[in-house]
C-alpha positions in Angstrom: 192.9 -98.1 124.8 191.1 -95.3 126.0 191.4 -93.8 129.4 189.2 -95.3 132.4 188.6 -91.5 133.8 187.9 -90.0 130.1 185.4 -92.7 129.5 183.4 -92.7 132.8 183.2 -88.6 132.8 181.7 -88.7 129.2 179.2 -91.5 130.1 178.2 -89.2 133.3 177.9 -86.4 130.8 175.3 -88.2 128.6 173.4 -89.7 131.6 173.3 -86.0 132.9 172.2 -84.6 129.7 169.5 -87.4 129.5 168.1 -86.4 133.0 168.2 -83.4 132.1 166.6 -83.5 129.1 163.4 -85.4 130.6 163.4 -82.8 133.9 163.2 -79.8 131.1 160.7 -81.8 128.7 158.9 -81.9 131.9 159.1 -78.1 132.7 158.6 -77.4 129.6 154.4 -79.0 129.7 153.9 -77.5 132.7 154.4 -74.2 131.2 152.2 -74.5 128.2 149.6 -75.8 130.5 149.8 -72.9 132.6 150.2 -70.4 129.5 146.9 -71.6 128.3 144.9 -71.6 131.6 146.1 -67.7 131.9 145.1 -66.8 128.1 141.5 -68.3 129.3 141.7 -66.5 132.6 142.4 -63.2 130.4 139.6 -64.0 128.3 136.7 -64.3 131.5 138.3 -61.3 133.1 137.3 -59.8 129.6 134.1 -61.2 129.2 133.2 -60.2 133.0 134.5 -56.8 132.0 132.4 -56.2 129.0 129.5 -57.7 130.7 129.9 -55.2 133.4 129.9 -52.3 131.7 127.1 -53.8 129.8 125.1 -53.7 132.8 126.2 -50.5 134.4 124.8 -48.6 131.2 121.3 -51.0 131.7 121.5 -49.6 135.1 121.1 -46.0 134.3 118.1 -47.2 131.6 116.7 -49.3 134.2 116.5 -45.9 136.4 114.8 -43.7 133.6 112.5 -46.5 132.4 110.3 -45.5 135.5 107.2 -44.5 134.7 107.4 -40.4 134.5 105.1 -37.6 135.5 104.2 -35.1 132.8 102.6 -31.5 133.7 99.1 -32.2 134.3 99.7 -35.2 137.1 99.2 -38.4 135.3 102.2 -40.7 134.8 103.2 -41.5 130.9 104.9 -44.9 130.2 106.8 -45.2 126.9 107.0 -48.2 124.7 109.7 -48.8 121.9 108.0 -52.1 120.4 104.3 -49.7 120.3 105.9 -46.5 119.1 107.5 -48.3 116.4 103.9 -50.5 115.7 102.1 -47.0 115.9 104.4 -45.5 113.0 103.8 -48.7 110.7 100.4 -49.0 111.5 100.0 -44.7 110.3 102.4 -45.8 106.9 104.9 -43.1 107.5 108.7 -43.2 107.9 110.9 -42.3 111.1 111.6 -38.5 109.6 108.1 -37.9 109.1 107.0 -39.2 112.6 109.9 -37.5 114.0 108.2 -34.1 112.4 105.2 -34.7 114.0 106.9 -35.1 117.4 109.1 -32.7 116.9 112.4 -34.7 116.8 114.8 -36.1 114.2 114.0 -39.5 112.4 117.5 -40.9 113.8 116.1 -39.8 117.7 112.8 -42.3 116.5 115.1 -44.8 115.3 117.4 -45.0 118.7 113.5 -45.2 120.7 112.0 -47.6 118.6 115.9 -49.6 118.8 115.5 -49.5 122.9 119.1 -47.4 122.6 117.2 -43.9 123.9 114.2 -42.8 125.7 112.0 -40.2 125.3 112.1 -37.2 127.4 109.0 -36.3 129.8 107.8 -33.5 127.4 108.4 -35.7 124.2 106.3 -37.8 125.9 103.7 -35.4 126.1 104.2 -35.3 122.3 104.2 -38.8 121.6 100.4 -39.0 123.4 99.4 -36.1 121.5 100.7 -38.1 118.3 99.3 -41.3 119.6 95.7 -39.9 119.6 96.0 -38.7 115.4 94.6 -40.6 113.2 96.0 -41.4 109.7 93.7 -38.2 108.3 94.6 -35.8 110.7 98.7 -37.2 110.4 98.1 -36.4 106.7 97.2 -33.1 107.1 99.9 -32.0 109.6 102.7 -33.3 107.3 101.0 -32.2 104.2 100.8 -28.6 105.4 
């Protein structure tokens, strides 16, 4: 027959290693719970980020899409959505309207594309441009 004291110390053990068991389990929730609510904290903070420096770059556009003054007083407003309906209503590609301006066809491309904007003597170019007609744009890139 088995001791009194060796079987009351290894039925302590188990009932220990039960509670245990359950006050871990129990731990162990909480900490995916809170594991998860951090990844999605880390994921706003990162969002919010990105959205800010979204916005601190619109900030310096917002500045230079004011209306500027060119040379002779008046104010010139530019327009990617009519400089880009300008060069498909003339037929001719970005390079070849860049020519006429005086600029690359990529520089067209990044105004058209709202990622650029023109600068105030461009836009002096760019109303000279705008009052051509398909003829007289011809002509110019022809010669």
């Amino acid at each position: 027959m088995p001791n009194i004291a060796t079987f009351l110390k290894a039925e302590i053990a188990r009932v220990a290693r039960k509670e245990v068991r359950a006050e871990v389990e129990a731990l162990r929730k909480s900490s995916v719970v809170q594991r998860s609510a951090i990844a999605e904290l880390r994921r706003q903070v990162s969002a919010l980020e990105k959205e800010l420096r979204r916005l601190s770059k619109g900030v310096g556009r917002v500045e230079s899409a004011e209306p500027q003054e060119s040379a002779a007083g008046t104010k010139r407003r530019f327009s990617a959505g009519r400089l880009s309906a300008h060069r498909e209503k003339l037929g001719i590609s970005a390079a070849s309207y860049g020519k006429l301006v005086g600029v690359s066809g990529q520089t067209i491309y990044h105004w058209e594309q709202g990622k650029a904007r023109p600068r105030a003597a461009q836009l002096e170019q760019l109303a000279a441009v705008r009052g051509l007609g398909i003829r007289e744009v011809e002509k110019q890139l022809g010669a």
